[in-house]
N, C-alpha and C positions, 0 to 999 in steps of 0.2 A: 493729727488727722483732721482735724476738726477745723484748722485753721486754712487749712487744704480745702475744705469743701466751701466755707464761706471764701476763699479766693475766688474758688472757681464758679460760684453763684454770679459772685459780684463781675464779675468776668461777662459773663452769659445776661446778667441783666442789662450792662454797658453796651455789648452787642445787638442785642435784642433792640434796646432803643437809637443804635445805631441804625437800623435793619428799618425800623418806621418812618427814620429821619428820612432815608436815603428814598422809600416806596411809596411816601406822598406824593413828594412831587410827579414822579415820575406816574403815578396814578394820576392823577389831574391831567398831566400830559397825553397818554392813551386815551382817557375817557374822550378827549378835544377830537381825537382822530378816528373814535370809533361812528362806522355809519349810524348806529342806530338812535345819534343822537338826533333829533329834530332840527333843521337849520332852515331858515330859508335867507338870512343874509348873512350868517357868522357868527353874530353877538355873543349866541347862547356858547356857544364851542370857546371861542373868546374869554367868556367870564370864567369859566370853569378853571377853578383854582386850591391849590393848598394852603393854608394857612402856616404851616410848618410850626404846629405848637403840641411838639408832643407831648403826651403827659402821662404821668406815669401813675400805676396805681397797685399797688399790690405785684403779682405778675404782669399785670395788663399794661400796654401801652395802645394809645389812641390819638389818631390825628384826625385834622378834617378838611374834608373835600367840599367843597360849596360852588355853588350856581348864583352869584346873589343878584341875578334878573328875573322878574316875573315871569320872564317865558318856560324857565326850567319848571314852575310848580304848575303853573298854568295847564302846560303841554302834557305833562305827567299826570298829572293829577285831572283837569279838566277846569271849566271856568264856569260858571253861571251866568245866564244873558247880565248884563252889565252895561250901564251907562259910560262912556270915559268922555272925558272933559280936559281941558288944556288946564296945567298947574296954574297958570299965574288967573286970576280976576280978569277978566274979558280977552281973553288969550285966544288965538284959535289954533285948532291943530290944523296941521298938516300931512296930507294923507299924496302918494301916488297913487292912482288907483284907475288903472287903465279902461277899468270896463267905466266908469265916469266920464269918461274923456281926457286922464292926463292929473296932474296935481291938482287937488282939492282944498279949497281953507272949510273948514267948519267948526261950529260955534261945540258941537258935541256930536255923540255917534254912538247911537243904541248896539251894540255888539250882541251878536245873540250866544256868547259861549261856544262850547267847542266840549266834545265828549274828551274824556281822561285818556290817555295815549301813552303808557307807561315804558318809562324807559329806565330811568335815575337807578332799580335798585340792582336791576341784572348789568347795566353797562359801570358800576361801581363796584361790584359784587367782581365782574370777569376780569376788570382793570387792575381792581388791588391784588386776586390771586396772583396774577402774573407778573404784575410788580414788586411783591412781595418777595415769590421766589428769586427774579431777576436780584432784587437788592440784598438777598442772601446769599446768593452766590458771590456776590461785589464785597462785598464786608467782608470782616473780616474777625475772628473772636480773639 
């Protein structure tokens, strides 16, 4: 009997990490198509991605969903006014910016921040539910 129930553990943990494997991706995916994410050209919706590295701990399995452009933490979270400057030594950036008159080069660009606009934990939060259950229904034990 004993050997029964470590089967059917080992059963249910192989499932379970099936069950995470299958609802990352597929969370990354929804989160890309959910409105509430911030876009104004794509990028952010774009980055938004799985890692597909689950890990396993105890009962626990854990994947991760990541944003890895600054507009995800920025827009969520908020910015502080901030100088930005072109990467390279006497670079300039490039801006479109219609109320200017059209493309701009400049040497730098005082940004004044922007208040926190929280999106990241409710549209990860309503993605992975539904993903989750979808990839339980898919699996199989």
């Amino acid at each position: 009997m004993a050997a029964d129930a470590t089967a059917l553990r080992a059963s249910i943990e192989r499932w379970a990490t099936q069950v995470v494997t299958v609802a990352g991706p597929e969370t990354a995916r929804a989160m890309a198509s959910d409105d509430r994410v911030p876009t104004k050209d794509g990028k952010l919706r774009q980055a938004i991605r799985c890692r597909n590295d689950v890990k396993v701990s105890g009962s626990q399995r854990t994947t991760t969903i990541e944003a890895p452009v600054i507009q995800a933490l920025t827009t969520d979270r908020g910015a502080r006014p901030h100088v930005i400057q072109p990467r390279r030594a006497g670079g300039l950036l490039v801006f479109d910016w219609p109320k200017a008159g059209g493309v701009v080069f400049l040497r730098s660009v005082n940004h004044p921040g922007n208040p926190p606009r929280p999106w990241w934990d409710a549209v990860t939060r309503d993605a992975w539910r539904s993903s989750l259950r979808a990839a339980a229904a898919a699996t199989s034990l």
